[in-house]
N, C-alpha and C positions, 0 to 999 in steps of 0.2 A: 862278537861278545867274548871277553875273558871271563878266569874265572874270577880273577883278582875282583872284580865288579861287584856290587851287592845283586843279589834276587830282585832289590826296587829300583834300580838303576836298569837293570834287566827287563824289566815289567814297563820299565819306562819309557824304554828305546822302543821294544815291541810293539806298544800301541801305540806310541809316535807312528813307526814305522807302517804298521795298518791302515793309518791315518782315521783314530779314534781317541776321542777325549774319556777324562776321567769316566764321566755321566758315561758314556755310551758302553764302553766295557763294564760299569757296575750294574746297567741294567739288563746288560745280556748276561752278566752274570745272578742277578737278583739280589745283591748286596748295594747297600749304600755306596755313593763318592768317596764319601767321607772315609771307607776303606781301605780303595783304590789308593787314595792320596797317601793314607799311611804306608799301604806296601811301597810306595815310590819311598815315600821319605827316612824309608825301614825305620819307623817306629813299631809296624808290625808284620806278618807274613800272612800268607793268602792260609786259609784253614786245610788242611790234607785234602780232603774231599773236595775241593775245590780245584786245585791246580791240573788233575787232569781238562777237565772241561775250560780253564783259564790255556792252559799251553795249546785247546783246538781252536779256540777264540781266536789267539794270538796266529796262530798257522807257524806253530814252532815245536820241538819234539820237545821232552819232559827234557833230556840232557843238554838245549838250548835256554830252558827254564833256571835250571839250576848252575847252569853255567860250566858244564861237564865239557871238558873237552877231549876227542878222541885220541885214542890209543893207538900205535902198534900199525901194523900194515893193514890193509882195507880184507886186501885179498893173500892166500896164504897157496901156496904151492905144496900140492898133496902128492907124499910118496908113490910110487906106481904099485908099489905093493897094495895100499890102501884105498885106493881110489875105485870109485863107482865106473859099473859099466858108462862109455858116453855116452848109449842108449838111455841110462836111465838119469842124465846131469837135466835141470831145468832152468833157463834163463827168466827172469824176474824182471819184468821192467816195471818201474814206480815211478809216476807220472804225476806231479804237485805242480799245479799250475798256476800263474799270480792272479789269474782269476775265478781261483776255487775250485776248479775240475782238476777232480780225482781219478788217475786210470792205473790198474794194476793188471798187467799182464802178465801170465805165467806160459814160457814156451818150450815143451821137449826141445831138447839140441835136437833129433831126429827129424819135427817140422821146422826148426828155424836153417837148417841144413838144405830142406827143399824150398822153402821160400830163396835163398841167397841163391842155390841155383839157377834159380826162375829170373832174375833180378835182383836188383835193389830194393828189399823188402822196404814196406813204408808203414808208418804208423804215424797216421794225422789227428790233431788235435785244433782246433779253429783255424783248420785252413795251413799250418806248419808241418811239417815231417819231422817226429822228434828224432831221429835217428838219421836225420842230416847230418853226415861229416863224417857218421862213424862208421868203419868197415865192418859189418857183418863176420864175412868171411874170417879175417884175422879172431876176431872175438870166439868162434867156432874152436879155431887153431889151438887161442889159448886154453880154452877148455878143454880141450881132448887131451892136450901135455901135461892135465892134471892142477890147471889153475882154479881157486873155487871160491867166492867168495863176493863182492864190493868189486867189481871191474871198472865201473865207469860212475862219479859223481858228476854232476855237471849244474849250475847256476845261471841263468839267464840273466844279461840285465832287466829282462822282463818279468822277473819274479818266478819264472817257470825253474822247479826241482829235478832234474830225473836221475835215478841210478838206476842204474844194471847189475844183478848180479846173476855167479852162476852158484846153483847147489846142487 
């Protein structure tokens, strides 16, 4: 999605994409079709208090709503002057999956250091390893040289989300 795009062109792709009709997103949301229909045709826009619980419907972030698109580098390289002990860095994994399960795991670098020792840490999700592909190890590396941030986005053609980050 750009941003050039309208919010109902936006709104429109999304519940295509969910594979839901007008009806079906108005009555999860409790608003008429007749609504629905106008945000596509931007005659009108969804009411403020509504687009939070429209952008969870849709399984899209508020800056996918409006059509925001990101900035600037994910991750940012922090002076060694400034930077946290590694003991205290935490990796983040965020886990959206095209079938609705939600996993967010938060892991000291200090346990994800003994897991990578032990092995190839694994973290399954119906039977997949999200962290198929990806070196542990190095990811460790980078965060101890002070990397901090959005490490890893990653898009399934299966609809699965996952990033990693370190803070």
């Amino acid at each position: 999605m750009t941003q050039t795009e309208t919010m109902g062109k936006r709104i429109a792709a999304f519940r295509k994409k969910r594979g839901l009709t007008q009806d079906q997103l108005a009555e999860q949301l409790g608003i008429s079709a007749q609504a629905v229909s106008k945000w596509e045709t931007d005659l009108s826009c969804p009411d403020i208090g509504i687009i939070p619980q429209l952008a969870e419907i849709l399984e899209v972030s508020l800056d996918d709503l409006f059509g925001v698109e990101k900035k600037g580098p994910a991750a940012v390289l922090v002076p060694e002057e400034q930077r946290k002990s590694a003991d205290q860095l935490i990796f983040r994994i965020i886990v959206d999956s095209g079938d609705g399960d939600k996993v967010r795991v938060n892991l000291p670098l200090m346990l994800l250091r003994a897991l990578d020792s032990s092995g190839s840490p694994s973290f399954q999700m119906n039977g997949q390893n999200l962290l198929e592909g990806i070196d542990i190890g190095e990811l460790i590396r980078i965060a101890e040289a002070g990397m901090l941030g959005e490490l890893i986005e990653v898009d399934s053609a299966d609809g699965d989300h996952v990033r990693i980050f370190v803070e």
